[in-house]
PQR file of N, CA, C, O and H, with PARSE charges and radii, in Angstrom:
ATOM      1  N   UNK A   1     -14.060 -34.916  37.205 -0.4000 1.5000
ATOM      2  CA  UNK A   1     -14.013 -33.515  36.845 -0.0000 2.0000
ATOM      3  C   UNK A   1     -13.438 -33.390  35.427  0.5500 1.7000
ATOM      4  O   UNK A   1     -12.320 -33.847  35.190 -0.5500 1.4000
ATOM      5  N   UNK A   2     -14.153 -32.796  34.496 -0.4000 1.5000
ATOM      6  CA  UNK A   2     -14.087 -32.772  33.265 -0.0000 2.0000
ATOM      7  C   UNK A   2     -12.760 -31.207  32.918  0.5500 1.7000
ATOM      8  O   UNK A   2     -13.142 -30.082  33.241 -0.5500 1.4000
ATOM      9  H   UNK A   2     -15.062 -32.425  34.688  0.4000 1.0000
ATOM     10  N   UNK A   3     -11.635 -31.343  32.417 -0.4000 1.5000
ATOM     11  CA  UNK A   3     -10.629 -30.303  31.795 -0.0000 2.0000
ATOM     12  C   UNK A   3     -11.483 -29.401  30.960  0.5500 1.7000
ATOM     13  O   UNK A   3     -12.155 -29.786  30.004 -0.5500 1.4000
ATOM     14  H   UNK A   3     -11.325 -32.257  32.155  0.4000 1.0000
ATOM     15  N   UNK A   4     -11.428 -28.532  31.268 -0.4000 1.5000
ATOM     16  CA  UNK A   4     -11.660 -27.586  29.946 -0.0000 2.0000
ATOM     17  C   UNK A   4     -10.119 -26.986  29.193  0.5500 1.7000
ATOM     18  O   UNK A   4      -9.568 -26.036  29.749 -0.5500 1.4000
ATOM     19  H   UNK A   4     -10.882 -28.218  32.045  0.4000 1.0000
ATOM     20  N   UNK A   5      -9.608 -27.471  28.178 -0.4000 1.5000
ATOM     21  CA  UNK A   5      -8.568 -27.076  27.390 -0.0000 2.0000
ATOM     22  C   UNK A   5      -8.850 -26.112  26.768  0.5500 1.7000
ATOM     23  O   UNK A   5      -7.898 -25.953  26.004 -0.5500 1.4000
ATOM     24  H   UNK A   5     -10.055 -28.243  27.726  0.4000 1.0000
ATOM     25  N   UNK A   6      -9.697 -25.204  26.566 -0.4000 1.5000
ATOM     26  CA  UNK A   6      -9.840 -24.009  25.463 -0.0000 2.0000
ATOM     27  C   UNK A   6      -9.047 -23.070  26.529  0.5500 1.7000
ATOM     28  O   UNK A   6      -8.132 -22.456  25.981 -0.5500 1.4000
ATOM     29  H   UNK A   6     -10.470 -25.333  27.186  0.4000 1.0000
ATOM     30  N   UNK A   7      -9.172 -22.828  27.839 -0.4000 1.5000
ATOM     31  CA  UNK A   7      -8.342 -22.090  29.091 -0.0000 2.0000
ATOM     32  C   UNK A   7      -6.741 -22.292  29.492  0.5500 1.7000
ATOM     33  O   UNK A   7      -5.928 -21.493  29.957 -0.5500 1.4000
ATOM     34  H   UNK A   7      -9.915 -23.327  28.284  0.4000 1.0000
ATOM     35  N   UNK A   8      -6.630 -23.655  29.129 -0.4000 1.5000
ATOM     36  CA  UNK A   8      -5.271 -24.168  29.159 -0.0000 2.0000
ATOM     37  C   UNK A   8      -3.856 -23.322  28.917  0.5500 1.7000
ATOM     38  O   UNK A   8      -3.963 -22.807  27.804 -0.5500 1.4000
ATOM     39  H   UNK A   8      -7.291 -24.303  28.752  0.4000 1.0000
ATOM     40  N   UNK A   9      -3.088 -23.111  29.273 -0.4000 1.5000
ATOM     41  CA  UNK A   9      -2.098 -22.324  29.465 -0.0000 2.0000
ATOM     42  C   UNK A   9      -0.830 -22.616  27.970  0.5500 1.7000
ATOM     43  O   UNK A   9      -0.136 -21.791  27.375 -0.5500 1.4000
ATOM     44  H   UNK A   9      -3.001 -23.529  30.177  0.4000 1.0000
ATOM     45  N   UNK A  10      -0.904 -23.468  27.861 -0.4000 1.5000
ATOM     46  CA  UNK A  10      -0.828 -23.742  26.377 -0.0000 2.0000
ATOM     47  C   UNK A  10      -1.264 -23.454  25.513  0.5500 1.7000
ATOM     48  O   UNK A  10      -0.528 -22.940  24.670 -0.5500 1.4000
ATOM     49  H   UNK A  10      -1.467 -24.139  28.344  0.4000 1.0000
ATOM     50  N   UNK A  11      -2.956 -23.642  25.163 -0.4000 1.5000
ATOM     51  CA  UNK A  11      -3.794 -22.908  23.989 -0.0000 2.0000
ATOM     52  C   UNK A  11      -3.385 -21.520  24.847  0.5500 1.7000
ATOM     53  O   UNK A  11      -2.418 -21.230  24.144 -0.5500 1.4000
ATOM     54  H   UNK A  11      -3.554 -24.060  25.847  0.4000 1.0000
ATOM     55  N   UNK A  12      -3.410 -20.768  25.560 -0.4000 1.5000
ATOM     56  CA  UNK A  12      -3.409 -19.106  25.738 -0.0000 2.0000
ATOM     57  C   UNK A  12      -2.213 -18.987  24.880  0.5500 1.7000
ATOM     58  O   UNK A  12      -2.345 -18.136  24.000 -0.5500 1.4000
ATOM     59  H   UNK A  12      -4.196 -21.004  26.131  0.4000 1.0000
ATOM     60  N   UNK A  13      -0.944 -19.684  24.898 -0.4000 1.5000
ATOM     61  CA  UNK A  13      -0.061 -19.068  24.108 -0.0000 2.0000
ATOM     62  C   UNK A  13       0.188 -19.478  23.117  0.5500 1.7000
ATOM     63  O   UNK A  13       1.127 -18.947  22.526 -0.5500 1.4000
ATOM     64  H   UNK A  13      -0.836 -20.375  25.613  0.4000 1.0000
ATOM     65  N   UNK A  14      -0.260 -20.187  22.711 -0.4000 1.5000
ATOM     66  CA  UNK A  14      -0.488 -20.481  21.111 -0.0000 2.0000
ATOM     67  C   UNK A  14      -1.037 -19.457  20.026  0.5500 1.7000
ATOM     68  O   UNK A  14      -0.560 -19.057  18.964 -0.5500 1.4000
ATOM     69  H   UNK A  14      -1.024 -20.619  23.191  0.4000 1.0000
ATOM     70  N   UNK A  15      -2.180 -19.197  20.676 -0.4000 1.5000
ATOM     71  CA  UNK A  15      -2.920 -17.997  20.700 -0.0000 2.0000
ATOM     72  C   UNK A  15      -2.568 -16.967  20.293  0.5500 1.7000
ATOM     73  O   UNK A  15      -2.837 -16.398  19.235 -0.5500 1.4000
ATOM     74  H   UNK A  15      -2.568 -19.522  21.538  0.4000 1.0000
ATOM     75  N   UNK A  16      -1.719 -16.575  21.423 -0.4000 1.5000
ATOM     76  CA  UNK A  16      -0.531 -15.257  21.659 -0.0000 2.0000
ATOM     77  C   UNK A  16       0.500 -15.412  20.584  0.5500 1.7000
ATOM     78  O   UNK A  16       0.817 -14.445  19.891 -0.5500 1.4000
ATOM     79  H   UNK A  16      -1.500 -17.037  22.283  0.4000 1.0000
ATOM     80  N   UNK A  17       0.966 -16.445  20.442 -0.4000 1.5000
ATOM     81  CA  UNK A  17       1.770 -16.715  19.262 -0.0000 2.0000
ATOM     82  C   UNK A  17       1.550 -16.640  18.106  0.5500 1.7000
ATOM     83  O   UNK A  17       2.413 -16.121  17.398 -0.5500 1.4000
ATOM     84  H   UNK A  17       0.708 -17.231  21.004  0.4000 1.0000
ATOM     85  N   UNK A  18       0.309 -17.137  17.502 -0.4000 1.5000
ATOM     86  CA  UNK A  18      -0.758 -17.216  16.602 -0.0000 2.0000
ATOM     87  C   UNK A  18      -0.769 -15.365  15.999  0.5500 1.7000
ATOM     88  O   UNK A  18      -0.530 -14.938  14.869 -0.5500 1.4000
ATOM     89  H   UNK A  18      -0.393 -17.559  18.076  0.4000 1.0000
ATOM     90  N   UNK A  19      -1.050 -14.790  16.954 -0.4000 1.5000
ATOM     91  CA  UNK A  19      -1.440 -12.988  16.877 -0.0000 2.0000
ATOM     92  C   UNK A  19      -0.260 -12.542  16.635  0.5500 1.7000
ATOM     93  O   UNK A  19      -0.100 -11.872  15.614 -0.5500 1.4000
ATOM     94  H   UNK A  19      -1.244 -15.136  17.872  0.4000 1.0000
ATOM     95  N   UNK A  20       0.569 -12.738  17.289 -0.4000 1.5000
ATOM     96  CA  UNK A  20       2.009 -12.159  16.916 -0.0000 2.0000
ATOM     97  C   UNK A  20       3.234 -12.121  15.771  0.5500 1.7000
ATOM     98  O   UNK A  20       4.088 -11.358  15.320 -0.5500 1.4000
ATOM     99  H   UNK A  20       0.439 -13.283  18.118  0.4000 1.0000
ATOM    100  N   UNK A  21       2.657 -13.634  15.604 -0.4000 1.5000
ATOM    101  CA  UNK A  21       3.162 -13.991  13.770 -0.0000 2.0000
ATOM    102  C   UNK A  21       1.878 -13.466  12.643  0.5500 1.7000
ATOM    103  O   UNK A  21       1.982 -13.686  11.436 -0.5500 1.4000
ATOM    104  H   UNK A  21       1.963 -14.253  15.970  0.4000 1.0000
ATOM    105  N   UNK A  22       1.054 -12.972  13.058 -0.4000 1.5000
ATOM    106  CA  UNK A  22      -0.176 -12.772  12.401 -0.0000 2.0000
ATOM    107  C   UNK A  22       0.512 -11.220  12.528  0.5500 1.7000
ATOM    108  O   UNK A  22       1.141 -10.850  11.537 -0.5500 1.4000
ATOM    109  H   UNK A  22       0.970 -12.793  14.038  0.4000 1.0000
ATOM    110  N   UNK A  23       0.428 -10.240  13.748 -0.4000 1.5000
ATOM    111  CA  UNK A  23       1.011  -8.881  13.915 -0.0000 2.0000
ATOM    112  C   UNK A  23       2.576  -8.641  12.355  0.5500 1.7000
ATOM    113  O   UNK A  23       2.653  -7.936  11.348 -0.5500 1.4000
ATOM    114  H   UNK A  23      -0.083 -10.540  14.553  0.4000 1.0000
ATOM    115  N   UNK A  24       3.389  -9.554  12.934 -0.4000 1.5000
ATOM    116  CA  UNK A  24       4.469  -9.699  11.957 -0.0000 2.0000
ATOM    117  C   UNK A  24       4.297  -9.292  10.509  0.5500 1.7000
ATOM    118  O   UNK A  24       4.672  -8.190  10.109 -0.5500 1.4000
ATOM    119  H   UNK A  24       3.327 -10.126  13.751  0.4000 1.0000
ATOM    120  N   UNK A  25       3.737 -10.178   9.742 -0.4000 1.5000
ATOM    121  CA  UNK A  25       3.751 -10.936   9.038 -0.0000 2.0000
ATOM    122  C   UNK A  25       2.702  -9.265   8.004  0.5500 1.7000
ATOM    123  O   UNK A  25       2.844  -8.757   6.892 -0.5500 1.4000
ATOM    124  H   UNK A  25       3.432 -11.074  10.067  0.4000 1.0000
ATOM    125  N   UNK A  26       1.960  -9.055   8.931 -0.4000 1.5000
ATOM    126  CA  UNK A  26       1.184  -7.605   8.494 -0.0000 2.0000
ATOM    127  C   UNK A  26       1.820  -6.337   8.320  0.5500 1.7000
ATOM    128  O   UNK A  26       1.514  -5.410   7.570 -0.5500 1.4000
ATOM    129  H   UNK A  26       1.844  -9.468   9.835  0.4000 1.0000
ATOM    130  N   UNK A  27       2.843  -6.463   9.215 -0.4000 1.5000
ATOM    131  CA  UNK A  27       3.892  -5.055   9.407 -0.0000 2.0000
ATOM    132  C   UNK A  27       4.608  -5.755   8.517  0.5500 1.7000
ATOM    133  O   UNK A  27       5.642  -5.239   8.940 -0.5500 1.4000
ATOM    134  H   UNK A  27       3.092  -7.216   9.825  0.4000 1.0000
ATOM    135  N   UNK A  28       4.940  -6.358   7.794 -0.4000 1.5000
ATOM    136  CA  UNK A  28       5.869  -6.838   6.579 -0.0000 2.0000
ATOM    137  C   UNK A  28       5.283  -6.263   5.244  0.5500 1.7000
ATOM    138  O   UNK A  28       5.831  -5.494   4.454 -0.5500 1.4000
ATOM    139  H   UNK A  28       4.100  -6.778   7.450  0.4000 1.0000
ATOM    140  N   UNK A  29       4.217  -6.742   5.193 -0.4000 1.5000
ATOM    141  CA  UNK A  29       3.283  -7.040   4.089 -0.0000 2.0000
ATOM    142  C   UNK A  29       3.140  -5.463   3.773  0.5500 1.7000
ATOM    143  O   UNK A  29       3.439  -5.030   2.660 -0.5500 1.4000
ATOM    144  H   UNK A  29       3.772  -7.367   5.834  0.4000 1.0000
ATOM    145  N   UNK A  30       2.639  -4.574   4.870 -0.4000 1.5000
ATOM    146  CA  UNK A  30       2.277  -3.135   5.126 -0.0000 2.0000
ATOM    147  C   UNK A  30       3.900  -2.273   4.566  0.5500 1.7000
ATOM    148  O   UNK A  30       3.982  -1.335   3.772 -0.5500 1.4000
ATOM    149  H   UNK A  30       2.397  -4.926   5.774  0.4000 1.0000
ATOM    150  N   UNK A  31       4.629  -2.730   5.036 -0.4000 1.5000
ATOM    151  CA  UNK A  31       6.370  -2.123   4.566 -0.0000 2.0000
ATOM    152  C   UNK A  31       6.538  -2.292   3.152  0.5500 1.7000
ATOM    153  O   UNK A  31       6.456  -1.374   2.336 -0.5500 1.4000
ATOM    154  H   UNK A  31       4.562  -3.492   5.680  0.4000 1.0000
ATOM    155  N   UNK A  32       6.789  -3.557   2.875 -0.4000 1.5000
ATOM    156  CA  UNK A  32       6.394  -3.985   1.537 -0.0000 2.0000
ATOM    157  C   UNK A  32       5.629  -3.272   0.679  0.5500 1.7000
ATOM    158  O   UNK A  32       6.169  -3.063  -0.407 -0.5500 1.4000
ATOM    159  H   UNK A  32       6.855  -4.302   3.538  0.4000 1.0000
ATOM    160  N   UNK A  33       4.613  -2.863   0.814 -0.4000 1.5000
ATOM    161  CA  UNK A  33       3.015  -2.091   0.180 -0.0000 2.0000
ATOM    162  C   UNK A  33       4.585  -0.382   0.072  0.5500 1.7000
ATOM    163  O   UNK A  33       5.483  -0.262  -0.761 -0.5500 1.4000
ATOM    164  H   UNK A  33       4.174  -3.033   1.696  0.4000 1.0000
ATOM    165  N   UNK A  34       4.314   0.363   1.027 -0.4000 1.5000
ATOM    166  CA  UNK A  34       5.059   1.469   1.297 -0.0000 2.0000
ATOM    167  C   UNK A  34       6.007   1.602   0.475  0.5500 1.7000
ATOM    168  O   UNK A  34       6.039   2.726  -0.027 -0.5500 1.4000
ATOM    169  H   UNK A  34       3.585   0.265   1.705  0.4000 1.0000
ATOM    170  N   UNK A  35       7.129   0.604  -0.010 -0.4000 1.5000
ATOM    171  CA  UNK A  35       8.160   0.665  -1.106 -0.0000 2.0000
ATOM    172  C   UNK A  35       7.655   0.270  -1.629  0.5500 1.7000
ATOM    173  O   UNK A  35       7.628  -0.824  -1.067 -0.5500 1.4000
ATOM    174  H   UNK A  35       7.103  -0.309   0.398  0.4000 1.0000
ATOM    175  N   UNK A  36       6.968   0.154  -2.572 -0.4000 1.5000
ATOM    176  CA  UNK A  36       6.518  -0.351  -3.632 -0.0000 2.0000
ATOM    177  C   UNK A  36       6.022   0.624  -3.987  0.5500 1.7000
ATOM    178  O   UNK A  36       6.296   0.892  -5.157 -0.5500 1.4000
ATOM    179  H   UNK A  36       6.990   1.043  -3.028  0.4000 1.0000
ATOM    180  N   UNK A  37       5.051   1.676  -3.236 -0.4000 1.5000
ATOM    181  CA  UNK A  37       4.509   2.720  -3.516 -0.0000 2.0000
ATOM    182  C   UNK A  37       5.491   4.117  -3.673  0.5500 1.7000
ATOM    183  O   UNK A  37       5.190   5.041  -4.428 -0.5500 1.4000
ATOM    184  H   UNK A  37       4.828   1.458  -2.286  0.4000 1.0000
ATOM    185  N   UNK A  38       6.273   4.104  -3.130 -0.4000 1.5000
ATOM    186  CA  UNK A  38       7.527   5.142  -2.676 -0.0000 2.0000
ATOM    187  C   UNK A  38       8.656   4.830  -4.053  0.5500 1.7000
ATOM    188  O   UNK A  38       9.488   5.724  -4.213 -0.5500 1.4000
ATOM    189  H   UNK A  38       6.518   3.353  -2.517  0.4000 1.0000
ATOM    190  N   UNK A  39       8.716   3.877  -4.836 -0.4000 1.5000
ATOM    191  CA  UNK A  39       9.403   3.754  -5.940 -0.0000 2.0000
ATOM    192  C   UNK A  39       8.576   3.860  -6.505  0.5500 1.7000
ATOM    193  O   UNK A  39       9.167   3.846  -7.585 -0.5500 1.4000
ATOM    194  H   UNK A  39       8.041   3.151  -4.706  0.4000 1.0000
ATOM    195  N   UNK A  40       7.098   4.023  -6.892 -0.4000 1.5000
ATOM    196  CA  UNK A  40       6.541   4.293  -8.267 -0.0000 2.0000
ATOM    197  C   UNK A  40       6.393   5.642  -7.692  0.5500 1.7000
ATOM    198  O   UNK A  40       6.069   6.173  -8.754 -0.5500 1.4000
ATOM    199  H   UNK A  40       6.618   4.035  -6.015  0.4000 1.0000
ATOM    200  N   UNK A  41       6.371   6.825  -6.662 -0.4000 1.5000
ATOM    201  CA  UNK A  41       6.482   7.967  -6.588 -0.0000 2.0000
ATOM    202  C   UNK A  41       8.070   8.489  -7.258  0.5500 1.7000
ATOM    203  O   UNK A  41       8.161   9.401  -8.080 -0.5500 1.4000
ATOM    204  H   UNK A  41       6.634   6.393  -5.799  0.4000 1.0000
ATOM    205  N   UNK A  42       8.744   8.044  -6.951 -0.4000 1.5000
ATOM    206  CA  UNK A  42      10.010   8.376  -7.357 -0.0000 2.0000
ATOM    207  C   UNK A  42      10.029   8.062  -8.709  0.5500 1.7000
ATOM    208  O   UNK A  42      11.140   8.478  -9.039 -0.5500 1.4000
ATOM    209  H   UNK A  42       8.670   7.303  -6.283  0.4000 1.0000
ATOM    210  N   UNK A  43       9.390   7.484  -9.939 -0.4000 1.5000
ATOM    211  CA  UNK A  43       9.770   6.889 -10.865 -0.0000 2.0000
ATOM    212  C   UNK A  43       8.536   8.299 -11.379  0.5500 1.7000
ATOM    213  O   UNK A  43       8.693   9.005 -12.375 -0.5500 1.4000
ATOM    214  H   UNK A  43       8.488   7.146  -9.670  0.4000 1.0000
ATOM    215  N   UNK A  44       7.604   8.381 -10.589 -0.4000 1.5000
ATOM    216  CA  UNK A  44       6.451   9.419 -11.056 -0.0000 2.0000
ATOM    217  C   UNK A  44       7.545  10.984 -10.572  0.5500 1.7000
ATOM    218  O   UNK A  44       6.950  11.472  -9.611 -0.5500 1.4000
ATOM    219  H   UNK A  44       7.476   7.807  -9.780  0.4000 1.0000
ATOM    220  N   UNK A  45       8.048  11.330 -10.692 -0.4000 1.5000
ATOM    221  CA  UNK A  45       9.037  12.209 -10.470 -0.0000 2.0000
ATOM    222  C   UNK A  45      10.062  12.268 -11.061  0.5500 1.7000
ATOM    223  O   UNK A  45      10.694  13.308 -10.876 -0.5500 1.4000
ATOM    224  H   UNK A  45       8.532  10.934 -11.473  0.4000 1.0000
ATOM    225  N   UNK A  46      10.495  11.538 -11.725 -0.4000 1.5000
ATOM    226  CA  UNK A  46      11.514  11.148 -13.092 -0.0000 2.0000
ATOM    227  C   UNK A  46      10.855  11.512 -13.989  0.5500 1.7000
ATOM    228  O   UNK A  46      11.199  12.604 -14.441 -0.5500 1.4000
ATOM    229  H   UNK A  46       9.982  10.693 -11.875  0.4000 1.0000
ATOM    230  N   UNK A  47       9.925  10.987 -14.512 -0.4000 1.5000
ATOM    231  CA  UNK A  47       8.826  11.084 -15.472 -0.0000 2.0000
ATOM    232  C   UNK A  47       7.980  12.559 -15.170  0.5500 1.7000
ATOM    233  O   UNK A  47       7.161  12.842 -16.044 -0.5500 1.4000
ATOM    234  H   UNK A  47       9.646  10.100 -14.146  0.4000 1.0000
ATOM    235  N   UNK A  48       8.094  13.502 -14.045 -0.4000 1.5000
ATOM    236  CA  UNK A  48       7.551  14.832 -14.213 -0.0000 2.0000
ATOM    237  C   UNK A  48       5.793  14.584 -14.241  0.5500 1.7000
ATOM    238  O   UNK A  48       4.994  15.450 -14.599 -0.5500 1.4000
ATOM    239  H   UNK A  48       8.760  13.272 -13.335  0.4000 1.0000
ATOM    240  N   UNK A  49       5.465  13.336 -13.823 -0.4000 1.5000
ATOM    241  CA  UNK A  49       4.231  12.934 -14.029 -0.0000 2.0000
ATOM    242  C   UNK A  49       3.053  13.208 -12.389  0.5500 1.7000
ATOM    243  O   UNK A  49       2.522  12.466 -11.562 -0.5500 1.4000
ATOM    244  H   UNK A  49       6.114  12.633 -13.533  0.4000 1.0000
ATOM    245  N   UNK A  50       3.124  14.702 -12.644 -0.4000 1.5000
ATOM    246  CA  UNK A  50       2.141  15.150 -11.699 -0.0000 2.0000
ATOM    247  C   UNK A  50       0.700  14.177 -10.877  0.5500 1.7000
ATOM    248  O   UNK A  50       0.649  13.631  -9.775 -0.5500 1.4000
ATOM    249  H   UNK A  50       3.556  15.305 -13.316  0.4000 1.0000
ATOM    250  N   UNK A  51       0.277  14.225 -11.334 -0.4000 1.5000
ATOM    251  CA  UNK A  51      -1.115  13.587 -11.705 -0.0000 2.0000
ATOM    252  C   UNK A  51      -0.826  12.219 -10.882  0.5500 1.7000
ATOM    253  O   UNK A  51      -1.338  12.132  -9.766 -0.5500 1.4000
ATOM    254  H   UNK A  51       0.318  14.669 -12.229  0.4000 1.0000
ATOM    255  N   UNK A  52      -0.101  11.234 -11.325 -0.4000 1.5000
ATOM    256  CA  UNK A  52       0.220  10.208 -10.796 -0.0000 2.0000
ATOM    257  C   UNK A  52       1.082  10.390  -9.422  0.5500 1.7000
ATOM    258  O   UNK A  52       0.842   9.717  -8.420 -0.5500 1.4000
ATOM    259  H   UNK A  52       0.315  11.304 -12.231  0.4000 1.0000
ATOM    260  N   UNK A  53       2.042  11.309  -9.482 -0.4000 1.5000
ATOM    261  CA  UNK A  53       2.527  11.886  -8.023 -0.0000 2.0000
ATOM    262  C   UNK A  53       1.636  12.046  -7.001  0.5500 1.7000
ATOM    263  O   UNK A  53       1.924  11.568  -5.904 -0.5500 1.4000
ATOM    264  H   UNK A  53       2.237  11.855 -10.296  0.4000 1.0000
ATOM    265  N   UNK A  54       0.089  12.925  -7.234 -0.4000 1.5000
ATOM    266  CA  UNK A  54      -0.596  13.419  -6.432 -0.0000 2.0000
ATOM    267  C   UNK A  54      -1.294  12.011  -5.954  0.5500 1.7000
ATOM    268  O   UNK A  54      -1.416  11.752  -4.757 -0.5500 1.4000
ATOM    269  H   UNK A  54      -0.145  13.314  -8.125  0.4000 1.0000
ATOM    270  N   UNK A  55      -1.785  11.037  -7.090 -0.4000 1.5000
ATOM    271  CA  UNK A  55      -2.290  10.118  -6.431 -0.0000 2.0000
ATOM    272  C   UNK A  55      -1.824   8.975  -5.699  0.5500 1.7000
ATOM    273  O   UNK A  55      -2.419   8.186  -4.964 -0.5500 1.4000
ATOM    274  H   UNK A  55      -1.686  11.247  -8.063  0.4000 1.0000
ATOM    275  N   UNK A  56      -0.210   9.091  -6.190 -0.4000 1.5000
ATOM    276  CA  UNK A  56       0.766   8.334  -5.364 -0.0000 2.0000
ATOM    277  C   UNK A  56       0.384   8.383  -4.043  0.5500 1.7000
ATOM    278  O   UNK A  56      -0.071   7.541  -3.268 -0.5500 1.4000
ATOM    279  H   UNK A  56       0.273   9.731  -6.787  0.4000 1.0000
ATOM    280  N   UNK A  57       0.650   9.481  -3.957 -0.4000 1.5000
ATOM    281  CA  UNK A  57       1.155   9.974  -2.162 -0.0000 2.0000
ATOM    282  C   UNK A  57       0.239  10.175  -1.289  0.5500 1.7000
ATOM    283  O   UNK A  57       0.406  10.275  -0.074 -0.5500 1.4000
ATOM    284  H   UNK A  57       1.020  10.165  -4.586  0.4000 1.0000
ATOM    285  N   UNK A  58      -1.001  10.258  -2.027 -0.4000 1.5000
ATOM    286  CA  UNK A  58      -2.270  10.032  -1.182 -0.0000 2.0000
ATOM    287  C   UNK A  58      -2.738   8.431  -1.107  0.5500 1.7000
ATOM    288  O   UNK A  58      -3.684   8.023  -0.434 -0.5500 1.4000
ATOM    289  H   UNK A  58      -1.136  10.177  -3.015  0.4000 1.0000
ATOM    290  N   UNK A  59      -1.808   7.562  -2.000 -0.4000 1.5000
ATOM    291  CA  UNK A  59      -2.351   6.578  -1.486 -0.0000 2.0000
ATOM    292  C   UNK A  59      -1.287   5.787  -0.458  0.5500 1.7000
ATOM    293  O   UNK A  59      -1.683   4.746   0.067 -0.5500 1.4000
ATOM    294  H   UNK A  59      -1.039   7.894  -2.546  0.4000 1.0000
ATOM    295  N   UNK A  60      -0.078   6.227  -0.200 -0.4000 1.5000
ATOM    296  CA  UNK A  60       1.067   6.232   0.722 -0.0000 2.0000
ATOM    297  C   UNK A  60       0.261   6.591   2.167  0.5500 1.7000
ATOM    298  O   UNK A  60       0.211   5.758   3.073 -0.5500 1.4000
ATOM    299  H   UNK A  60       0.243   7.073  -0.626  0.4000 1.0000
ATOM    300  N   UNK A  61      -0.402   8.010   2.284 -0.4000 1.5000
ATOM    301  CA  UNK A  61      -0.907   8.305   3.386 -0.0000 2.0000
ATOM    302  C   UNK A  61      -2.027   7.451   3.715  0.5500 1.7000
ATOM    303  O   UNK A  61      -2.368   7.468   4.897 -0.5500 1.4000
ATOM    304  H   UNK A  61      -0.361   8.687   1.548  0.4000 1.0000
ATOM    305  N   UNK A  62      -2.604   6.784   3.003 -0.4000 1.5000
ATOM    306  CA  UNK A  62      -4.039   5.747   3.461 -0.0000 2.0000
ATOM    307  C   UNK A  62      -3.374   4.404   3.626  0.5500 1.7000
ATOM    308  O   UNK A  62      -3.903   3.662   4.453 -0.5500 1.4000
ATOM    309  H   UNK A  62      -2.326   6.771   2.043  0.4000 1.0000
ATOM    310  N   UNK A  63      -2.481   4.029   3.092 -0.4000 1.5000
ATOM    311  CA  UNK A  63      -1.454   2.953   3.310 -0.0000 2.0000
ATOM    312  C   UNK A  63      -1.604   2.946   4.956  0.5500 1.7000
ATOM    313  O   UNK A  63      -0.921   2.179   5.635 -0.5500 1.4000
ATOM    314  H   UNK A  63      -2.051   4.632   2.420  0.4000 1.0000
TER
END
């Protein structure tokens, strides 16, 4: 009788593990993106720089 390992209870959580440091690693990256964007709004607000405000914060909301 031949194993099939792709079912293996091991590869399942590898897997699972695999997605979850993958999940992580995105909600970092995504936070990251957000301040980065949220200090050039604030710096576009020092500067009275409308224009760049408006497109700030619409690109915060598609973030």
């Amino acid at each position: 009788m031949e194993k099939n390992l792709l079912y293996s209870p091991q590869s399942q959580g590898n897997v699972i593990d695999s997605l979850c440091a993958e999940m992580v690693l995105d909600k970092a990256l995504l936070d990251f993106r957000k301040e980065k964007i949220q200090q050039k709004i604030d710096q576009s607000l020092r500067d009275r720089n409308k224009k760049e405000f408006l497109r700030l914060t619409e690109e915060l909301k598609n973030a």
